[in-house]
C-alpha positions in Angstrom: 146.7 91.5 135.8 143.7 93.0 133.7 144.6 94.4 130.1 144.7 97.7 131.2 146.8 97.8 134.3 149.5 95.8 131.9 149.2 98.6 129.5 149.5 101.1 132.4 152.6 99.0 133.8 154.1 99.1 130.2 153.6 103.2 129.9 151.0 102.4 126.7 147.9 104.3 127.8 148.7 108.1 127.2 144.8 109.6 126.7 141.5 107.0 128.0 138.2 108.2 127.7 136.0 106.8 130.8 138.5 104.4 132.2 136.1 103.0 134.8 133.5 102.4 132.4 136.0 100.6 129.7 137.6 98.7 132.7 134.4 97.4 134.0 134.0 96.0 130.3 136.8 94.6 129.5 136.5 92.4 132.5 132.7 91.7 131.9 132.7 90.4 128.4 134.5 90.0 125.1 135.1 93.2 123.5 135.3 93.7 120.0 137.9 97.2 119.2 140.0 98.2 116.1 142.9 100.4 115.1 143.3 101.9 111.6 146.5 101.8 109.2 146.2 103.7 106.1 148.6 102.6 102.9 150.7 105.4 102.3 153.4 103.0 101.2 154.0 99.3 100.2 155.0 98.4 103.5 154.2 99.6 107.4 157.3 100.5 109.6 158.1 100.2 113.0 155.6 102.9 114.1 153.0 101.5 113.1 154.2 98.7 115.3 153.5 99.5 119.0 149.1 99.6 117.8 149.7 96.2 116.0 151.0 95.1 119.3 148.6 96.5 121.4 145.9 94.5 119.1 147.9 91.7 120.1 148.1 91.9 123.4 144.6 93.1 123.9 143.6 89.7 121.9 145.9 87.5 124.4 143.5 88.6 127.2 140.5 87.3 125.2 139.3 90.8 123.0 138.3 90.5 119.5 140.8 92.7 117.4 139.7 93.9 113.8 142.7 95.5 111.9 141.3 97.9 109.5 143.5 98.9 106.5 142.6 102.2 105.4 142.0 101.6 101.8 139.6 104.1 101.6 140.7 107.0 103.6 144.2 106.0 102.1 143.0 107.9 99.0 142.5 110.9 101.0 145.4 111.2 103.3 145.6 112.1 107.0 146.6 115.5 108.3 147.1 114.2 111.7 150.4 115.0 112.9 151.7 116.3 109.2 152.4 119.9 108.5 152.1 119.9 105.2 149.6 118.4 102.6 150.2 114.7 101.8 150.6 113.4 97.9 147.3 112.0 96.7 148.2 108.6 95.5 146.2 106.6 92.8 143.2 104.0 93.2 145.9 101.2 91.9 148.3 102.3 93.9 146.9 102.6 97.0 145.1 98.8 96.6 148.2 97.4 95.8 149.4 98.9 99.1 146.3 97.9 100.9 147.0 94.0 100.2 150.7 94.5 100.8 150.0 95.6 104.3 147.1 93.2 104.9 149.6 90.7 104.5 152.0 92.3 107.1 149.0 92.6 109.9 148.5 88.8 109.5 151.6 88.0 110.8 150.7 89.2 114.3 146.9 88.4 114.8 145.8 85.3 115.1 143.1 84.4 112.3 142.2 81.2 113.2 138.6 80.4 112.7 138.3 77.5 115.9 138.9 80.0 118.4 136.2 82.3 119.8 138.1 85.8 119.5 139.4 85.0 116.0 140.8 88.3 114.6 139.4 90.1 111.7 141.1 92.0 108.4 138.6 94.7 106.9 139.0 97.5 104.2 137.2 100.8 104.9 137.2 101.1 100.7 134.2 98.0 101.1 132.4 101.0 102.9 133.7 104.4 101.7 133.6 103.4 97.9 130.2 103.0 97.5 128.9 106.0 99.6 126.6 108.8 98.4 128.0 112.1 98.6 124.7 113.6 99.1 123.5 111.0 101.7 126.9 111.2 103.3 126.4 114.8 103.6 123.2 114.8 105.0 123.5 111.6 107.5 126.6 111.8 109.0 127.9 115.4 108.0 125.5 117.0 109.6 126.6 115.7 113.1 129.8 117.9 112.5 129.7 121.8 113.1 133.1 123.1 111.3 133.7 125.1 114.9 133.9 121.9 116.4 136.6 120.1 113.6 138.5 123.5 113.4 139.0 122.9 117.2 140.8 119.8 116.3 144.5 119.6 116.7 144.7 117.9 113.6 142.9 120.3 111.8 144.1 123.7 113.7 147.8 122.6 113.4 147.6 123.0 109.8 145.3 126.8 109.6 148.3 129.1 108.8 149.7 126.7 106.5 146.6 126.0 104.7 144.3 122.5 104.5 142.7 121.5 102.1 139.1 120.3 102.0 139.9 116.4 101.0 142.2 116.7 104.0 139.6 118.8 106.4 136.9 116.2 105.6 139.5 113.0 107.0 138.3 113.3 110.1 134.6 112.7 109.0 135.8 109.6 106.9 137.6 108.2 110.1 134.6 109.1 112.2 132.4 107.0 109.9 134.6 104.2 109.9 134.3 103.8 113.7 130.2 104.4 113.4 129.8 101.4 110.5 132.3 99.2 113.2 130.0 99.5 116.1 126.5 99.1 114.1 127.9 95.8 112.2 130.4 94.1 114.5 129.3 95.3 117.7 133.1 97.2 118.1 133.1 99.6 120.8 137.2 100.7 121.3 139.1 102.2 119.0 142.8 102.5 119.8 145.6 104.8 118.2 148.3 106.7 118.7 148.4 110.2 120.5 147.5 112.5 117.2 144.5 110.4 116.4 143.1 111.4 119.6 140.4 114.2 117.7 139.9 111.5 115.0 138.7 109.0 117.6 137.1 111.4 120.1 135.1 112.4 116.8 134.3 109.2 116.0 133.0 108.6 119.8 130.5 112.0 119.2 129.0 110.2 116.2 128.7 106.9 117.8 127.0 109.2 120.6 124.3 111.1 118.1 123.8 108.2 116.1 122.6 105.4 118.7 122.7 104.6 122.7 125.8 102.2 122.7 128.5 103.2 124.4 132.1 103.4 122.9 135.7 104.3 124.1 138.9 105.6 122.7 142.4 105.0 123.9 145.5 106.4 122.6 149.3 105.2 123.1 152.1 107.4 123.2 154.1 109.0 121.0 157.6 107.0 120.7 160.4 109.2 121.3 164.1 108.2 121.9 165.8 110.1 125.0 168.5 111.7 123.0 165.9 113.4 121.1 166.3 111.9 117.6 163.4 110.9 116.3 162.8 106.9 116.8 162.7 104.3 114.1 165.3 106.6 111.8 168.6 105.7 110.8 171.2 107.4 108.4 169.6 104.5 106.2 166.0 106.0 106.5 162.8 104.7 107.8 163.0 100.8 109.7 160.5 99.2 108.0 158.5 95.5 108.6 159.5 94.4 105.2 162.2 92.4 105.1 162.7 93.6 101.4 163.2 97.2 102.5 164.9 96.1 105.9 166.7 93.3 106.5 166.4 91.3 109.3 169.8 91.5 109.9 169.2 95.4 109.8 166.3 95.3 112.1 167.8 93.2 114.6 171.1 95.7 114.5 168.6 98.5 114.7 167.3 97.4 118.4 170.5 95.9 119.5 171.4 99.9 119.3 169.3 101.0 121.8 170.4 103.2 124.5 170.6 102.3 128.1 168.0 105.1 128.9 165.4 103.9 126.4 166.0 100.2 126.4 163.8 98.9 129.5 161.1 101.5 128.2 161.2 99.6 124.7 161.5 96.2 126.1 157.6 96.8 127.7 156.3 98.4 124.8 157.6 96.5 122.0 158.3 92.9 123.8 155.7 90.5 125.8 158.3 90.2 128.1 156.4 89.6 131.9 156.9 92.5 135.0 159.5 90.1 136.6 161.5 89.6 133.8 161.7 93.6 132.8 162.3 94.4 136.4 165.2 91.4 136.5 166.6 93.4 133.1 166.5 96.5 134.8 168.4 96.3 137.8 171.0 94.4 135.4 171.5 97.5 133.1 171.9 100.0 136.8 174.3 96.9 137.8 176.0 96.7 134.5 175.7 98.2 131.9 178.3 96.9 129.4 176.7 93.5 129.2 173.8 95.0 127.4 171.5 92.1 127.9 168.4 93.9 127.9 169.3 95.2 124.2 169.9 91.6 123.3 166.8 90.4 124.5 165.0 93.3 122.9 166.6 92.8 119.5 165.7 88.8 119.7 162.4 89.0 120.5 161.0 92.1 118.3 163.0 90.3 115.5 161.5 87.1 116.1 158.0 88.8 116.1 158.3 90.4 113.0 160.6 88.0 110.8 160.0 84.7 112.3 162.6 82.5 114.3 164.7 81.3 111.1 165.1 85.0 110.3 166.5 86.0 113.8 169.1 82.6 113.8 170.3 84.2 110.3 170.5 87.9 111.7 172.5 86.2 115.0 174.8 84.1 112.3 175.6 87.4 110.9 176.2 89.1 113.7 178.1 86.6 115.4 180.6 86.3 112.4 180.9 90.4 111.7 181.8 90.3 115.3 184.6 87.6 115.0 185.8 88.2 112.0 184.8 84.6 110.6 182.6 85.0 108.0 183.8 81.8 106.1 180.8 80.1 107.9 177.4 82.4 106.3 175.2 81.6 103.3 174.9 82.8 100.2 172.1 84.8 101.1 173.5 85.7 104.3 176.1 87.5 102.6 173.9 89.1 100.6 172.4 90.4 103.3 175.1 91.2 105.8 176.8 93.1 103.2 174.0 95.1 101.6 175.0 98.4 102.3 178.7 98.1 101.8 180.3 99.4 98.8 180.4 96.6 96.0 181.8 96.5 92.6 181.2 93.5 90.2 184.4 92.0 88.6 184.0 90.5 84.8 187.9 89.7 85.3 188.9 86.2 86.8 192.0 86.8 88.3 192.7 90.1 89.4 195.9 91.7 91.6 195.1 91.9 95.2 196.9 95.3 95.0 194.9 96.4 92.4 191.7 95.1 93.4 192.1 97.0 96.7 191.9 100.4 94.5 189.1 99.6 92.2 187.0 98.7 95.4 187.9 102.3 97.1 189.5 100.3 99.9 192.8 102.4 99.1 193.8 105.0 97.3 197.2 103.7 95.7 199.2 100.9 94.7 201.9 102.4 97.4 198.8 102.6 99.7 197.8 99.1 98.9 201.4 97.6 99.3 201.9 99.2 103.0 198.1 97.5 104.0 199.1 94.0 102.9 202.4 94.7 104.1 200.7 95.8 107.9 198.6 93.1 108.4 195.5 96.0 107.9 193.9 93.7 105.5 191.6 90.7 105.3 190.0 88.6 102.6 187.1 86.4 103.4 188.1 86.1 106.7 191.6 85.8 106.5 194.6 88.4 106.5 197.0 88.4 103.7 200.2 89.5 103.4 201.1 88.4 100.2 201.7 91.2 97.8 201.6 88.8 95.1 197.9 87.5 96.0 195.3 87.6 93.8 191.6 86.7 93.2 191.9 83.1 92.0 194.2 82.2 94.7 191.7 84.0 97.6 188.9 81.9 96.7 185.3 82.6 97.0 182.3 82.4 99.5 179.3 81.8 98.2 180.7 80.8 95.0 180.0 84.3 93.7 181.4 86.7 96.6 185.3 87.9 98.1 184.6 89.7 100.7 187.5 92.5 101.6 187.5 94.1 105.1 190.5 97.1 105.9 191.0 98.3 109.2 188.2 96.5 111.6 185.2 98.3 110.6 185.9 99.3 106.3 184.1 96.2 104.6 184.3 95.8 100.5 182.2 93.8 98.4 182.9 91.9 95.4 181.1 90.3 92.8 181.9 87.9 90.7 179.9 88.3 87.1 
């Protein structure tokens, strides 16, 4: 199957510009083609990670992919797809963001230099940093009527609500990033998602003035979720790559969420997964549903692309003993993990009343409360239900040698840590 006809099967091509043309390409040579990610914080999050993927997959069928971080136009902020104006952020800043997600994009390309269609990292700051204004103004500026970038949906989106010139002039910027691609590594596709499609189109017109070679553009879809909530948000906030800000554990949770009606859409954008095997998922979710085996494969193997394999065996350890109940069996930093977003409270005391522990954690309200929980069975401690009345924190032990871990109910977990 050629590169495009898999994107076609997977739902990924939304706009092409000369399909033939970029068809008859890819299959007659090794094309070189980029996609942009500006640093407007320290880490990228799932959105960003159906275009990384696409990279990927476009590299798997031979392509050269060059992921281009944005640390240039990162200083001017894009008003594609935002209503508002976006905070300026600082040189420092923005570089410090610029490595942090040059480290991220390496995980998914492969950079090795002994194989012919070895990937490449650039920075659009190497180029945009030293330019002219007034030779930037007159060489590519000039290519750009205002009618034409007002036109823009980008641009005319944000009219009534004002735009400022830094923004107004992104387009440009992006434009000129595409233009310096072609002339000095021969790139002729630039891919993005659907509100870069006047960026790239842009970019196309001033490949178009500026020499004879031929260039494409090809934007994926916007990722939507069919209950209508946006995709990639939790009550938590944004899902992002980084384990620091999302835990594997999190992110694995996050996909093993999905919903019947978007799973087998998710499993071919966001998995490598072949036809057969999404088809064979398919007709198991219409045949039953409750086994959610497509969610389980979907959460393995997007976790295992992003965090590794040891990080998806720790998010399945978790899972597996939240599930049971056993949580006796998880590391240190397991717990840490597992429990992150659990209310916590740090004891300086050694030994401390079960009863009275269960009100300083907010697990109940009163010592009569307490008394009927123990007394019902309705509570555990790392893993085991006590009953005792008397209990207390030295007798309960420890996980972790720093942790008791209180659960009331089946779903109300309580941290505690030991000082």
């Amino acid at each position: 199957m050629s590169i495009l006809k898999d994107l076609e099967f997977r739902g990924l091509l939304h706009q092409i510009t000369d399909r033939e043309g970029l068809d008859k390409k890819l299959s007659e040579e090794r094309v070189v083609l980029y996609c942009g990610f500006d640093p407007t914080a320290d880490s990228l999050h799932i959105g960003s990670l159906l275009p990384i993927l696409t990279l990927r997959r476009f590299q798997l069928a031979g392509h050269v992919p060059l992921a281009l971080v944005g640390g240039g136009t990162g200083l001017i902020g894009d008003p594609s797809g935002k209503a508002n104006e976006r905070t300026l952020n600082g040189p420092e800043v923005v570089e410090a963001w610029s490595q942090s997600i040059k480290d991220q994009l390496s995980r998914f390309l492969d950079f090795s230099t002994d194989i012919e269609n070895s990937a490449e990292l650039v920075n659009n700051y190497d180029w945009l940093g030293s330019l002219n204004v007034i030779e930037f103004l007159r060489d590519v500026g000039k290519n750009f009527t205002v009618n034409y970038m007002l036109a823009k949906d980008s641009v005319d989106s944000r009219i009534t609500k004002g735009i400022s010139f830094t923004e107004f002039s992104y387009m440009i910027l992006q434009s000129y990033d595409f233009l310096k691609l072609n002339e000095t590594k021969n790139c002729s596709v630039q891919i993005g998602g659907s509100d870069q499609w006047g960026n790239i189109t842009a970019g196309l017109e001033l490949i178009g003035k500026s020499s004879d070679r031929r260039a494409f553009g090809v934007t994926l879809p916007l990722v939507t979720k069919s209950d209508g909530q946006k995709f990639g948000k939790t009550e938590g906030g944004a899902i992002w790559l980084d384990a620091n800000k999302t835990s594997p554990y999190q992110f694995y949770q996050f996909w093993l969420g999905t919903a019947d009606n978007d799973v087998i859409r998710f499993l071919k954008y966001f998995t490598f997964e072949s036809q057969e095997e999404i088809e064979r998922l398919e007709a198991e979710v219409a045949a039953e549903p409750g086994k959610r085996e497509a969610q389980k494969v979907l959460a393995r193997e997007v976790t295992k692309l992003v965090h590794g394999g040891e990080a998806l065996e720790s998010a399945l350890n978790i899972t597996a003993a939240l599930f049971s109940g056993d949580i006796q069996a998880l590391s240190r930093k397991e717990i840490e993990e597992a429990f992150k977003d659990v209310p916590s409270t740090t004891l300086e005391q050694e030994d401390v009343a079960l009863i009275d522990l269960l009100i300083s954690v907010g697990a109940s309200p009163s010592k009569r409360q307490s008394r009927q929980d123990i007394e019902s069975g309705a509570v555990t401690v790392n893993g085991v239900k006590v009953t005792d009345l008397e209990a207390t924190t030295q007798q309960l032990g420890r996980l972790g040698d720093s942790y008791l871990i209180i659960r009331r109910g089946k779903k109300n977990y309580f941290l505690v840590k030991f000082a």
